[in-house]
KOLMAR-640904 format. One line per field, with one value per residue: residue number from 1; y, x, z of N, C-alpha, C in turn. Coordinates in steps of 0.001 Angstrom, whole numbers. Each point is the difference from the previous one (the first is absolute). Layout:
<atoms>
pator <- NUM,...
n_py <- Y,...
n_px <- X,...
n_pz <- Z,...
ca_py <- Y,...
ca_px <- X,...
ca_pz <- Z,...
c_py <- Y,...
c_px <- X,...
c_pz <- Z,...
</atoms>
This chain:
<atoms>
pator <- 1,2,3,4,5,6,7,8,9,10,11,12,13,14,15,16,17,18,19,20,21,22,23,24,25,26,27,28,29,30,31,32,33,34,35,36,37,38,39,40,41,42,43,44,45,46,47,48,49,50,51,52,53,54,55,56,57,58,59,60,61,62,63,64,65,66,67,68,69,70,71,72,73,74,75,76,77,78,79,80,81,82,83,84,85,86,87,88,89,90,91,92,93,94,95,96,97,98,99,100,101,102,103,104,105,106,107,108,109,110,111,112,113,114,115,116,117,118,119,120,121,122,123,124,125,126,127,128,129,130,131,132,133,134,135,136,137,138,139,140,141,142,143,144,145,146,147,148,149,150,151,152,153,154,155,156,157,158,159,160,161,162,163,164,165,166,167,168,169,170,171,172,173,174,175,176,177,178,179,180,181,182,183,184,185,186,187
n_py <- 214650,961,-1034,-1261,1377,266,-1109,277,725,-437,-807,984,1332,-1503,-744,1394,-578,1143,51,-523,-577,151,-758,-825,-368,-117,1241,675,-553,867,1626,-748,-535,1013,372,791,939,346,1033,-1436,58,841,-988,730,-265,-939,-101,-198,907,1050,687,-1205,1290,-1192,891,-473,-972,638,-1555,-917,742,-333,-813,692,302,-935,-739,1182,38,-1474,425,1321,-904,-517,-678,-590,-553,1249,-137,-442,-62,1452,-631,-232,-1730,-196,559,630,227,686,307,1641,-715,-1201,20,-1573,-170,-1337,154,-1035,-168,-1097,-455,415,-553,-906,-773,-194,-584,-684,67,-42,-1201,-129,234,666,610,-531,907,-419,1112,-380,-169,-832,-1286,-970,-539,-794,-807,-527,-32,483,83,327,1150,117,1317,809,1134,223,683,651,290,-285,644,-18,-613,12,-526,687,-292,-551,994,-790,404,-818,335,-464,-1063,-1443,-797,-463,-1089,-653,-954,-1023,-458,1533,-403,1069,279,927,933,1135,621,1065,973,1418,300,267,1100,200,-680,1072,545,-281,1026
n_px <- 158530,1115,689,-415,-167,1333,342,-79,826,1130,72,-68,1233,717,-576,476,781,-673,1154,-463,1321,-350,-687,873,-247,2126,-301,-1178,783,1745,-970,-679,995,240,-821,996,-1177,-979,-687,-982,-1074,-674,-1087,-712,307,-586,1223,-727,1294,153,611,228,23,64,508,-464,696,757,285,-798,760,1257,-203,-580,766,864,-814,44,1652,-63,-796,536,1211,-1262,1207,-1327,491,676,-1235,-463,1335,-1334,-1098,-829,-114,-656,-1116,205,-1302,-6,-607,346,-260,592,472,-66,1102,-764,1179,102,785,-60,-1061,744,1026,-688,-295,819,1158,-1353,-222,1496,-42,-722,1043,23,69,995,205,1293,-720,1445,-580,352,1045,-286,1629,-1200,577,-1449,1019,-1426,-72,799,-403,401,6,-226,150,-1054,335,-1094,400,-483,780,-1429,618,-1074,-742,-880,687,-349,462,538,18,1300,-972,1147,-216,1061,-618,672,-224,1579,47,446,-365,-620,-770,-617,-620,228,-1173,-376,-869,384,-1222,37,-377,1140,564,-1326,1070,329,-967,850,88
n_pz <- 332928,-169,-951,949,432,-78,96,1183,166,-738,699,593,-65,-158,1248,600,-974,-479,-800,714,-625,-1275,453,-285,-1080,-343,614,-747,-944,-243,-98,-841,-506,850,-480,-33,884,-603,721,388,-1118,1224,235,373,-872,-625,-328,-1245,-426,162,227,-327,-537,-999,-514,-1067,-946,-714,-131,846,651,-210,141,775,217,-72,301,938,-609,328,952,504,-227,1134,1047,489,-1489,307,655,-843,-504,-213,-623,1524,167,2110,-757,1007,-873,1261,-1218,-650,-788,676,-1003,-336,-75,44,-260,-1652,438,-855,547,1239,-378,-688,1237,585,-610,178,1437,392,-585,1133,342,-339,1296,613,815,441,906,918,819,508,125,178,153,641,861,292,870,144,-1283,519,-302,-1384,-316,-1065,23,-1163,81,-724,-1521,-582,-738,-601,-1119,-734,-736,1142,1294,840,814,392,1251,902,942,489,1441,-283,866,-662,113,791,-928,271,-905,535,-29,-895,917,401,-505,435,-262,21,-224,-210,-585,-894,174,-768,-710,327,-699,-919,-252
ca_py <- 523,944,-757,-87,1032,535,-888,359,1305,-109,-885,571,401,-702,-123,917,179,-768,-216,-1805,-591,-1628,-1469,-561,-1389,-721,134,-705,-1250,-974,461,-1165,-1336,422,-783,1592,-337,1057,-528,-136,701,-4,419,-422,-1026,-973,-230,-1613,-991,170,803,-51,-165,1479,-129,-1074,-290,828,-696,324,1259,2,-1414,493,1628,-636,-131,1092,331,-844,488,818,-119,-1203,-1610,-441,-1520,-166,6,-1982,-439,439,-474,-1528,-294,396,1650,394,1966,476,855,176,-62,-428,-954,-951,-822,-306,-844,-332,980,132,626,1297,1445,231,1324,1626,444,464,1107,917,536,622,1228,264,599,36,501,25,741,-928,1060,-910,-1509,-729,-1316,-277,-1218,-225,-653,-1078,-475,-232,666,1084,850,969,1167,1519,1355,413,846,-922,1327,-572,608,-462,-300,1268,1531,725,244,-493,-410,-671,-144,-1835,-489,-1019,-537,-1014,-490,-567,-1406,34,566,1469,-98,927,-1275,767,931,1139,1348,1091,1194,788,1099,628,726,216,956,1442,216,987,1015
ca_px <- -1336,-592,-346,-1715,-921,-66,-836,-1600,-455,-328,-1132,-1741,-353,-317,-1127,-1106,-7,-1503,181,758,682,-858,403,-65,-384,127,-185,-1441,-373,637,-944,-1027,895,607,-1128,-1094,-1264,-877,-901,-907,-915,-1012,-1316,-2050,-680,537,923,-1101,943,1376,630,1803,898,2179,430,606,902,-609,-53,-1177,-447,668,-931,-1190,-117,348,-889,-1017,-21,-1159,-1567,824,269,-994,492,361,592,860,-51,-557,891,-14,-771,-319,-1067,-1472,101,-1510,656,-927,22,-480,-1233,-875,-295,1027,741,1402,-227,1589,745,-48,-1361,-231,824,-827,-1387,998,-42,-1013,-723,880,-453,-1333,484,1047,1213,240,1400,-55,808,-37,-16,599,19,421,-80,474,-521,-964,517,-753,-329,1233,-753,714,-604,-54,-1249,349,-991,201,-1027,-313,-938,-649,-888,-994,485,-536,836,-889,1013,-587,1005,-412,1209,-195,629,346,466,520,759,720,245,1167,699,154,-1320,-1219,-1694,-1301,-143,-1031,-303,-985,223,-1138,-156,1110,-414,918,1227,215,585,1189,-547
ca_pz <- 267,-749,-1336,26,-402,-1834,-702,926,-450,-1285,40,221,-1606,-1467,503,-811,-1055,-781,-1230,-484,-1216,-383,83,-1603,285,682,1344,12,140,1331,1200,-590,528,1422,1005,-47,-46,602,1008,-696,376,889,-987,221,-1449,-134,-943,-265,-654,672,867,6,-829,158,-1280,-362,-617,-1014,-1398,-79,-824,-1329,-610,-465,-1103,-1159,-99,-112,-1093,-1222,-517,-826,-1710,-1061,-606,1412,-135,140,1127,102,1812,1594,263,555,-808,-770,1053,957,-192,297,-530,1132,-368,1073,-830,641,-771,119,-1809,62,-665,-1575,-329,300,-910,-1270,507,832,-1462,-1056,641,-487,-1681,-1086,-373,-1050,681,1307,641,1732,965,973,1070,1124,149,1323,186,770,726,1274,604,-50,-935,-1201,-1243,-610,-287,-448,408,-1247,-789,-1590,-532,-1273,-1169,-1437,-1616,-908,-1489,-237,109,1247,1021,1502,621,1104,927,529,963,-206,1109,-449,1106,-787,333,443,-1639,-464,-950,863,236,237,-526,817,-996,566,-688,-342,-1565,338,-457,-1385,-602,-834,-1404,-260,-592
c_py <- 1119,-486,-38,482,664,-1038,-15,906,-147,-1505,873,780,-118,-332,905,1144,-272,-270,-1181,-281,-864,-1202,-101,-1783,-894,91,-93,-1557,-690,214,-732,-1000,-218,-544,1810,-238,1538,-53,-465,1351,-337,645,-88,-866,-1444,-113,-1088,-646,603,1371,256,-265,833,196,-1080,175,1368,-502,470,1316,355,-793,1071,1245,-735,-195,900,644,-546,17,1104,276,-1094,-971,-558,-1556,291,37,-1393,-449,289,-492,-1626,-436,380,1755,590,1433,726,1605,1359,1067,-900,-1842,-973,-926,-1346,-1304,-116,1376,719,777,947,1024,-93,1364,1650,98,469,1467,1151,158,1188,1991,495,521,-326,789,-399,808,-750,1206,-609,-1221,-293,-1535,-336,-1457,-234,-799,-1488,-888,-509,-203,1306,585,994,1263,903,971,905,514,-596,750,-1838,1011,-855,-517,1148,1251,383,-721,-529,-426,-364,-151,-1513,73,-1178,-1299,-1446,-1210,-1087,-1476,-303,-406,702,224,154,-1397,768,1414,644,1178,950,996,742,1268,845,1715,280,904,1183,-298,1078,1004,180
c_px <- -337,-146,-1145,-502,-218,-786,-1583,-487,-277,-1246,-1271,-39,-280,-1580,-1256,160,-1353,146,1378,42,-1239,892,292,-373,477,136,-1033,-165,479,-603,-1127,472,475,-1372,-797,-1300,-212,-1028,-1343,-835,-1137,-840,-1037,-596,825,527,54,1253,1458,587,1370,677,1841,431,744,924,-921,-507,-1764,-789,199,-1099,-1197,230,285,-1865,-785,712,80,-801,-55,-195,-404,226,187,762,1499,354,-405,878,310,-1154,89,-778,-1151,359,-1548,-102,-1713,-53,-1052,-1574,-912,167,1533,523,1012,352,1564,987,-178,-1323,-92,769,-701,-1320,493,372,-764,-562,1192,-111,-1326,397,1437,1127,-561,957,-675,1278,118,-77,515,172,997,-463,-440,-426,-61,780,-687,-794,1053,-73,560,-1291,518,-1050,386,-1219,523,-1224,-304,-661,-108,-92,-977,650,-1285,887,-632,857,-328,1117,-1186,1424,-38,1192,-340,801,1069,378,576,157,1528,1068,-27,-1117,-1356,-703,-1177,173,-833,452,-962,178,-618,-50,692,-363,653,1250,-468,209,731,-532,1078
c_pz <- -981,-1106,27,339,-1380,-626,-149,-1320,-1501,-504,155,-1083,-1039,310,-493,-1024,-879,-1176,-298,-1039,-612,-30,-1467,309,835,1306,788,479,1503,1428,-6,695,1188,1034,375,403,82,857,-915,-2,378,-1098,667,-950,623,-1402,-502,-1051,337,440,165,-1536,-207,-1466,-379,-1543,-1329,-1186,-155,-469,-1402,-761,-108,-613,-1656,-467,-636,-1190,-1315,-47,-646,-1085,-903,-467,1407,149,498,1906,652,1261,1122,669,368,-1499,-186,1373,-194,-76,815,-752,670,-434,925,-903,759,-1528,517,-1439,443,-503,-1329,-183,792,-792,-1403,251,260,-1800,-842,428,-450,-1751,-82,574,-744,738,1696,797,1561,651,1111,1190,1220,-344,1186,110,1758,648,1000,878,1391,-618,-854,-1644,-556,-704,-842,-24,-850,574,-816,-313,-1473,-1168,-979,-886,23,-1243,-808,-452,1193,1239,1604,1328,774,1384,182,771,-210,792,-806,801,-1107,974,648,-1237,-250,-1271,557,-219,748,109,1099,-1129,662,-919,-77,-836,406,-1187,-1541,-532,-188,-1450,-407,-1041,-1256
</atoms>
């Protein structure tokens, strides 16, 4: 008896402890795999595509930062095999894309040619999948400084919804953004 109390005891401490170990992946996963649930969430909205999502595998993410630093560094051909054939880009200008692969990275290429420097600050990513949808996802936000081929200086904040096929290849795009504040110039 007194065992299982000690036990008691150290089971609740570890309990409210507020600063829990991070999961690393493969434990993540086997808490993924175990059947784990959290409680749904209760919404007043109707939740018109999903609600239930869990972190999922990191590749996806990987896959998009790779991306975002070929755009970068202005050679988006070396990203071609992360891309489905054809992909759907809701840009967030309000404007819609959907083309084959090939002709969407000629367009995103040309638009990245007509400035002379790109840098992207990543400010959060996260892989994750809709477990009712059974749908992988990637999620960036960031900060996006342009040169000109002026010399005239421009950021932009952007949050980037990716979603990935079940070959691990983006096929649709969500983009949001809004005028991010200009660099300090250095004196």
């Amino acid at each position: 008896m007194k065992r299982s109390l000690t036990l008691a005891a150290l089971a609740m401490l570890a309990a409210c402890n507020s600063n829990p170990p991070a999961m690393n992946t493969d434990s993540a996963k086997a808490t993924q795999d175990s059947g784990a649930t959290t409680r749904s969430i209760q919404s007043p909205y109707d939740v018109t595509y999903s609600s239930k999502f869990v972190m999922d595998d990191p590749k996806n993410a990987e896959s998009l930062l790779a991306i975002w630093k070929a755009y970068d560094d202005g050679n988006l051909s070396v990203t071609k095999d992360m891309f489905a054939d054809t992909i759907t880009t809701y840009w967030a200008d309000g404007s819609m894309m959907r083309a084959s692969r090939d002709s969407a990275l000629v367009l995103v290429q040309a638009f990245r040619n007509s400035f002379k420097a790109a840098v992207s600050k990543v400010h959060a990513i996260m892989a994750v999948k809709s477990t009712d949808k059974n749908e992988h996802w990637g999620v960036i936000w960031g900060t996006e400084t342009d040169t000109y081929k002026d010399g005239r200086i421009d950021s932009t904040e952007l949050q980037e919804t990716w979603r990935f096929n079940k070959d691990g290849k983006a096929d649709l795009v969500y983009q949001y953004k809004r005028p991010g504040n200009p660099p300090k110039k250095s004196k």
